[in-house]
LUMVEXNU-557424 format. One record per residue (C-alpha): residue in one letter; x, y, z. Coordinates in steps of 0.25 Angstrom, whole numbers, padded with zeros to 4 digits, always signed. Example, Ala and Ser with C-alpha at 12.3 -4.5 7.8 and 13.67 -1.06 7.14 Angstrom:
2
A+0049-0018+0031S+0055-0004+0029
! end
This chain:
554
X-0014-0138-0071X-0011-0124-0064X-0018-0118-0078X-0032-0126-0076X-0031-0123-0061X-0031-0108-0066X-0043-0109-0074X-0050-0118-0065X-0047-0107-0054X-0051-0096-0064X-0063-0101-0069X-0070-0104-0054X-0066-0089-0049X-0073-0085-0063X-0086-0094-0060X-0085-0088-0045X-0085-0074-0048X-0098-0076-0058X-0104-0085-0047X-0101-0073-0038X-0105-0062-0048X-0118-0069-0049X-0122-0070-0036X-0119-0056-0032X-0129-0051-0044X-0139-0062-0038X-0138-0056-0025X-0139-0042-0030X-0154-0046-0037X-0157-0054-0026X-0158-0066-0032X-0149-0073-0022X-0147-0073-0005X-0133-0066-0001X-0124-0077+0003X-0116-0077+0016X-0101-0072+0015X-0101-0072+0000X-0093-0059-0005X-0102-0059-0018X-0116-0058-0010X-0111-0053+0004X-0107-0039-0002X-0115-0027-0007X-0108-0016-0012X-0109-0005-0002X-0114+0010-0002X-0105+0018-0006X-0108+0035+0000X-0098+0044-0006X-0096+0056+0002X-0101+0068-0007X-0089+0076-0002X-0078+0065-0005X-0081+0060-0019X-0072+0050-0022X-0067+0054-0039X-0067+0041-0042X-0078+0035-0036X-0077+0019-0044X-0063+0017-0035X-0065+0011-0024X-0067-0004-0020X-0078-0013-0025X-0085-0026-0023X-0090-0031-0036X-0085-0045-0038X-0086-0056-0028X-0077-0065-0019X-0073-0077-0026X-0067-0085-0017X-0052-0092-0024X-0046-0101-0017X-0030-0096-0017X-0026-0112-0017X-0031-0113-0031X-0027-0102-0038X-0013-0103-0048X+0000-0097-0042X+0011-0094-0049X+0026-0087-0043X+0026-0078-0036X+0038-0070-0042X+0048-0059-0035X+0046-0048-0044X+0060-0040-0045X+0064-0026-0051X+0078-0021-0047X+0079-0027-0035X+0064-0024-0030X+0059-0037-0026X+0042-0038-0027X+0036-0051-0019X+0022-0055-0022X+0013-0054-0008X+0000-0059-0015X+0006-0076-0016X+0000-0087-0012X+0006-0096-0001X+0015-0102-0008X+0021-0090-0012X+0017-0090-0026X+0006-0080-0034X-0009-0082-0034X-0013-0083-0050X-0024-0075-0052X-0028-0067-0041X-0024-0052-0038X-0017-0044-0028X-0017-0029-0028X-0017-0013-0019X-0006-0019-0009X-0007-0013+0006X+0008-0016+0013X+0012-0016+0028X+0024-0019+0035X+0027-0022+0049X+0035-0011+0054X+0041-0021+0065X+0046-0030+0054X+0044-0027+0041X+0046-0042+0035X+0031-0042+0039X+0022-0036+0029X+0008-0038+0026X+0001-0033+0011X-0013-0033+0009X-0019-0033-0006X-0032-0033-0014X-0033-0047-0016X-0041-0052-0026X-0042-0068-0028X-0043-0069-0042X-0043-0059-0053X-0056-0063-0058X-0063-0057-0046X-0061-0043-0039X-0064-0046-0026X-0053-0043-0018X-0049-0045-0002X-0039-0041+0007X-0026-0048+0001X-0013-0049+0012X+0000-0054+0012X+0012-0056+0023X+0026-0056+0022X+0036-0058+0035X+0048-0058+0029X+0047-0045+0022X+0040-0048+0010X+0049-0059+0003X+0037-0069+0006X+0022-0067+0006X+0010-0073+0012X-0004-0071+0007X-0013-0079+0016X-0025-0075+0009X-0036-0062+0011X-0038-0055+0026X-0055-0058+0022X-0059-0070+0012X-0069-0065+0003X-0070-0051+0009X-0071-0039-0002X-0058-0030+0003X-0048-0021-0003X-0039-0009-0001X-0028-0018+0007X-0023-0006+0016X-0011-0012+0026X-0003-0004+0038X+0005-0009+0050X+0006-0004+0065X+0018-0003+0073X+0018-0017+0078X+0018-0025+0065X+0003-0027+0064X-0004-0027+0050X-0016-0020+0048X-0024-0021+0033X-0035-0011+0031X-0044-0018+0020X-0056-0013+0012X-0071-0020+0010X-0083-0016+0005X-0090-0026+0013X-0105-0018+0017X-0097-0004+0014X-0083+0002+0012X-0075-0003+0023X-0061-0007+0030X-0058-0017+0039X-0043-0017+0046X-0037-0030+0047X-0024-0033+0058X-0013-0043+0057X-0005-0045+0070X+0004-0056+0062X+0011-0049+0049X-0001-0051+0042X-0004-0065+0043X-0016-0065+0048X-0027-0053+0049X-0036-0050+0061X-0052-0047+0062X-0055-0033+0053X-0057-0020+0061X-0067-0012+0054X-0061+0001+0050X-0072+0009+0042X-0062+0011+0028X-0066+0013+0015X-0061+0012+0000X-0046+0016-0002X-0044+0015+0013X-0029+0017+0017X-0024+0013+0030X-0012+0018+0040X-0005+0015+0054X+0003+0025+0062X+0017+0020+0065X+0021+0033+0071X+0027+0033+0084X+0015+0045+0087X+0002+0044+0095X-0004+0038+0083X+0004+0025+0082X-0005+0014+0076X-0015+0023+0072X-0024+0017+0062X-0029+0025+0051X-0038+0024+0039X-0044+0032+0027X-0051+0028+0016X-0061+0034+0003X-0073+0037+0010X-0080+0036-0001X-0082+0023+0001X-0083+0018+0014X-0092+0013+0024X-0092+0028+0035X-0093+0042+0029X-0078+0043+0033X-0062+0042+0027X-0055+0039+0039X-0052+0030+0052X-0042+0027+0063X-0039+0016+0072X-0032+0020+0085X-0031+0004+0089X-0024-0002+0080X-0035-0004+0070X-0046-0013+0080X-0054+0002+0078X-0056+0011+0069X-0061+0025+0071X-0074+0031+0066X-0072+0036+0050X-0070+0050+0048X-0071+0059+0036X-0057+0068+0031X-0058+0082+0029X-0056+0082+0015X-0057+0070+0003X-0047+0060+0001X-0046+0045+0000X-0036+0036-0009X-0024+0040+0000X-0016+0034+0014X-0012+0038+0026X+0000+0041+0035X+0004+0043+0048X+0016+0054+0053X+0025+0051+0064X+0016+0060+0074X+0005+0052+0070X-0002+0062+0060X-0010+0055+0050X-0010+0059+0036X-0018+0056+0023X-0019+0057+0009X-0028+0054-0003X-0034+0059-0015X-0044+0072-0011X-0052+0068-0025X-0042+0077-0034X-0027+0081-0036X-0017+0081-0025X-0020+0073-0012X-0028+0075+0000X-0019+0076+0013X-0022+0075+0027X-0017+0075+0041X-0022+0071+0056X-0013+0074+0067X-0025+0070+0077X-0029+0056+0074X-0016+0050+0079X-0024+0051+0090X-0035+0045+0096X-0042+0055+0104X-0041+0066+0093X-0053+0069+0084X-0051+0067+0069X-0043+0081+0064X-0036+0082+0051X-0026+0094+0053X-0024+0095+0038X-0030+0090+0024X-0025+0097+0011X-0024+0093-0004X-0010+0090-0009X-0004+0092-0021X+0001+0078-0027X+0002+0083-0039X-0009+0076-0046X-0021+0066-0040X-0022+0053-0036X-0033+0049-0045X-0037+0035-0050X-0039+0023-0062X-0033+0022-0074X-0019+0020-0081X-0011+0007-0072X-0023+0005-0064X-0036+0008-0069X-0046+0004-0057X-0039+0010-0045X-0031+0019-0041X-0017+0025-0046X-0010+0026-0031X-0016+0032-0019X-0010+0044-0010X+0000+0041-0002X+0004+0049+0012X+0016+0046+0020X+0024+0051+0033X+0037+0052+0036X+0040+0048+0051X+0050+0056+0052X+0049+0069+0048X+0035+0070+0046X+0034+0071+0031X+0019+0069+0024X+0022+0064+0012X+0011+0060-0001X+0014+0051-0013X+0006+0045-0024X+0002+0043-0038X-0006+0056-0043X-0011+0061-0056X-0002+0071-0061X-0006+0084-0070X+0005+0080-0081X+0005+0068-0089X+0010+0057-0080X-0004+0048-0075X+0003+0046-0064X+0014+0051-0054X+0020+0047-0040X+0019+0061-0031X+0025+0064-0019X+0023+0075-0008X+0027+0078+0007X+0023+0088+0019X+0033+0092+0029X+0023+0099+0037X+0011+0090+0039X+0003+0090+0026X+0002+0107+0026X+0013+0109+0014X+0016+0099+0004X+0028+0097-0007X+0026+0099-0021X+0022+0084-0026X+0035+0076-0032X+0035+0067-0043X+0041+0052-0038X+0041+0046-0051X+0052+0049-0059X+0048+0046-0074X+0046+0059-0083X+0037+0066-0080X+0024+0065-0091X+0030+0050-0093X+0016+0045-0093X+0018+0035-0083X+0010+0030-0071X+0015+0030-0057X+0005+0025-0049X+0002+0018-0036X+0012+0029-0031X+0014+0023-0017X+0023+0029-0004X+0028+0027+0010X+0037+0032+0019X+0049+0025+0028X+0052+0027+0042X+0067+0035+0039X+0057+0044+0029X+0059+0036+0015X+0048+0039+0004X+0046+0026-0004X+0036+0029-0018X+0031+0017-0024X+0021+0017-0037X+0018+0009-0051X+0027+0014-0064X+0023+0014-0080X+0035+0020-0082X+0040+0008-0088X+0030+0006-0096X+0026+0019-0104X+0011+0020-0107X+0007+0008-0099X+0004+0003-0084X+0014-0007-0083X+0020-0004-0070X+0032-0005-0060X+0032-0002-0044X+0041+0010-0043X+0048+0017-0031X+0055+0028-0027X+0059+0034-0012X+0063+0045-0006X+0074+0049+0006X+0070+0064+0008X+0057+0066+0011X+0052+0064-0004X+0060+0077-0009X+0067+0067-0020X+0063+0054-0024X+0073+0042-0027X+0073+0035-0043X+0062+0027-0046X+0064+0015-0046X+0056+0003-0052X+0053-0009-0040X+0043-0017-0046X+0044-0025-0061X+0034-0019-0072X+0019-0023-0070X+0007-0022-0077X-0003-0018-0068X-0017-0019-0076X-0014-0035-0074X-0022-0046-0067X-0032-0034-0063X-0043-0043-0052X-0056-0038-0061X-0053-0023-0057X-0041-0015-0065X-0031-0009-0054X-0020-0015-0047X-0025-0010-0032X-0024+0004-0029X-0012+0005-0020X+0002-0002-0018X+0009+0001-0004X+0022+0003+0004X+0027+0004+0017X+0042+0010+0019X+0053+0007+0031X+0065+0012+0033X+0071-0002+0024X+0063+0000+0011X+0047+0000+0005X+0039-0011+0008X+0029-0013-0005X+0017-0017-0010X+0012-0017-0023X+0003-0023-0033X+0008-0028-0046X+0007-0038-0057X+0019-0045-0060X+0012-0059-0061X+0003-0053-0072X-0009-0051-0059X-0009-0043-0049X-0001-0047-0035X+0005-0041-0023X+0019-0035-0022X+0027-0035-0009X+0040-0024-0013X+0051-0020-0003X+0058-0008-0009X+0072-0006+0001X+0075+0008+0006X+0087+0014-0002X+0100+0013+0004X+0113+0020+0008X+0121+0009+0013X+0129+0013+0026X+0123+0024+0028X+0119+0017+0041X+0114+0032+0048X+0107+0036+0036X+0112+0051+0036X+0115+0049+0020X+0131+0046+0021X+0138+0034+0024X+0151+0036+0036X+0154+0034+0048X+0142+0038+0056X+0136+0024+0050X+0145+0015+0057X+0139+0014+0070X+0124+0013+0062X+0130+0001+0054X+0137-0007+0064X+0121-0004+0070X+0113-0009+0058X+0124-0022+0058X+0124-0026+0074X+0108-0021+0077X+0099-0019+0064X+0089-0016+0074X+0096-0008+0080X+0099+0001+0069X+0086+0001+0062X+0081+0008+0076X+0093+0019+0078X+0092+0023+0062X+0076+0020+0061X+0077+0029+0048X+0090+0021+0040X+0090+0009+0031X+0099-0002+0039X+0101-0006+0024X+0112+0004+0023X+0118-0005+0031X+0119-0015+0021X+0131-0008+0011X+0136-0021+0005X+0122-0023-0001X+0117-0037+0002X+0104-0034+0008X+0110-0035+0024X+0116-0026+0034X+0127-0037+0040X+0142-0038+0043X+0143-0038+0026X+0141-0025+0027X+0152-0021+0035X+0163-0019+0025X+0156-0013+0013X+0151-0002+0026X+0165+0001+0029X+0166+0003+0016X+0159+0013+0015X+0165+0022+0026X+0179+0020+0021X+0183+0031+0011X+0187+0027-0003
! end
């Protein structure tokens, strides 16, 4: 029965997406009156102007409309189980499920956009490129919630039935609220800002926020002036104002006019520093990546200035298609800042001279973005190897942790199959942990939704406890959604995190027993799971003993 229902399911989206097809070709010759709502006779692609001063060097990437919406109704589509996929401990729950919990059959889920309440972090939203069958590359704005801390998902469904979007980009303010930046091509290159006050249940009325393709999305969490900043970039080649850039100092129900950069760079993300200081990073069109800084724009009443724009050597470029994912991108730039000290640091999969296609590079600032460290190979494998280590992916944790994620073939010599790598580090990226394999092995040129790449992005957002990830990956042979939580290393009772277990971590563990809180506020930058020596996954009175233990001298 499940087999006929398939077809059945299978040959109607096929007769809907000729039916569409043809009326679209229709209404282009005139042969047919638009019809109201419709996706397939409602939109027109748009102008495109390409700034002559900002060629983009590979002009095909960005977002299209070319096939139109077919509505699938989720209720009749085949499910099958949706599996915890394990590797060493590293647990991978599927986001994209239906409401019984179990996996769509047939549809894709790809380029995962996380955010996590910084109140309580069992709340986390993903937003996703969600296409309703693979037969069809019309995508919309995919989301799913957890609250209790990503063991159990709910996907009620897309934030705009039948509404062309993509390029999910997800951040959260100070209080808990969820904010997804999505893009459409709907009468030009545009984005829209969408809020949720409830963990991501439900999604308010869009904010219009100018946007273009490859937007990327931040909110200030610094205790600065700029605290709930907004801010957005995007490639300016294709978008609706001659401009790359926007703010919103109200908490996104405004955006500021769009302004242009001193210099070109797009395909990159943004960060803010504990004094507020916005940075940014991209590709400039070439090798290295484009860097700049604002010290103004944390405020209001400041005109746009950029104190500093300069081109970084990366030790390679970011550039684009081919190899594991042949219509999209290879990573984009990464920038991140460490609260505590001030560090700028930049990550991601460039194009190295030498043989490997692809490799994970690292560099830092200590003074601002002026001088920069010579880049730093994360990926461990021989160099010349000939592996791919792409969608190179970082953030940054409240005590200063560097977390690196990305996609591996180094299992798999001359091919693409893939795992979801990481590695971290605990002294301001000057040494790099193992690489260690999170993910099982997966082939990611699988159950491609009528265009050949896997998204462009996976993302992750680090706390003092461990990585919270999202990533794109096929282990049902098609292409879901990931949810990943990758736990802090540990030095168990080394309760003061000053690098050595004695007696000065007594009073901090009788603390993190009596008033978790308590202890999560006095040492804001340690891990209360050093607390939990005897390994059971808790810090409780089990813990007493083994503790002990470890004070007491052989």
């Amino acid at each position: 029965m499940k087999t006929h229902r398939l077809v059945l399911v299978s040959l109607l989206t096929l007769a809907l997406v000729i039916l569409g097809a043809a009326r679209l070709k229709d209404v282009a010759s005139g042969s047919a009156a638009p019809q109201a709502v419709t996706a397939d006779t409602k939109i027109a692609p748009p102008q495109v102007t390409q700034s002559p001063e900002q060629e983009e060097p590979f002009p095909l990437h960005h977002e299209v409309l070319d096939q139109p919406f077919v509505p699938i109704p989720r209720e009749l589509m085949p499910t099958s189980p949706a599996f915890l996929w394990e590797r060493d401990g590293y647990v991978s729950v599927q986001a994209n499920v239906n409401s019984q919990g179990q996996n769509i059959v047939g549809d894709a889920a790809n380029e995962p956009s996380i955010a996590v309440d910084p109140t309580n972090q069992n709340r986390i939203v993903i937003g996703w490129r969600q296409f309703d069958t693979i037969q069809n590359n019309f995508r919309q704005a995919g989301f799913g919630y957890t609250a209790d801390g990503g063991k159990t998902w709910t996907f009620p469904g897309v934030i705009e039935p039948g509404v062309f979007r993509s390029d999910p980009v997800l951040d959260s303010d100070t209080d808990g609220n969820f904010f997804y930046n999505s893009l459409t091509n709907v009468g030009g290159y545009t984005c829209q800002v969408f809020k949720s006050v409830d963990g991501g249940k439900t999604w308010g009325s869009k904010t219009q926020a100018f946007g273009g393709d490859k937007q990327w999305m931040v909110i200030d969490r610094s205790n600065s002036m700029g605290r709930n900043n907004m801010y957005a970039y995007w490639n300016r080649s294709f978008s609706i104002c001659n401009g790359a850039f926007t703010r919103s100092y109200d908490r996104g129900q405004t955006w500021v006019d769009c302004t242009n950069f001193p210099t070109t760079v797009y395909w990159g993300t943004l960060a803010t520093g504990p004094d507020g200081t916005l940075y940014l990073n991209g590709t400039p069109g070439g090798s290295g990546y484009a860097f700049l800084k604002s010290t103004t724009l944390k405020d209001k009443n400041q005109p746009v200035k950029w104190d500093l724009w300069k081109t970084v050597d990366m030790g390679g470029s970011i550039g684009s298609f081919g190899g594991p994912n042949p219509g999209g991108l290879l990573g984009q730039a990464w920038i991140a800042a460490d609260q505590n000290n001030g560090n700028v640091y930049m990550c991601g999969s460039v194009d190295p001279p030498a043989a490997d296609p692809r490799d994970v590079m690292f560099v830092r600032s200590t003074d601002g973005g002026v001088n920069w460290s010579t880049p730093k190979r994360i990926n461990d494998d021989a160099p010349g190897s000939n592996n791919w280590q792409w969608f190179g992916t970082m953030s940054v944790a409240p005590n200063g942790r560097i977390d690196v994620i990305w996609n591996d073939t180094r299992a798999n010599p001359g091919g693409y199959k893939s795992e979801l790598y990481y590695s971290y580090s605990i002294d301001a990226g000057a040494t790099w942990s193992k690489n260690v394999a999170v993910s099982p092995q997966f082939d990611p040129q699988l159950g491609y939704p009528q265009q050949n790449k896997i998204g462009d992005y996976y993302t992750m957002v680090s706390f003092n406890e461990g990585a919270h990830v999202a990533y794109a990956a096929t282990f049902n042979l098609e292409q879901d959604v990931y949810y990943l939580f990758i736990a802090a290393p540990t030095k168990p009772g080394d309760m003061n995190c000053d690098g050595v277990v004695n007696n000065f971590d007594i009073d901090p563990f009788v603390l993190a027993l009596t008033d978790p809180n308590g202890y999560k506020a006095k040492f804001p930058n340690c891990n209360i799971m050093n607390g939990d020596v005897n390994g059971d996954g808790k810090v409780d009175n089990f813990d007493i003993d083994p503790f002990v233990k470890l004070l007491t001298p052989p």
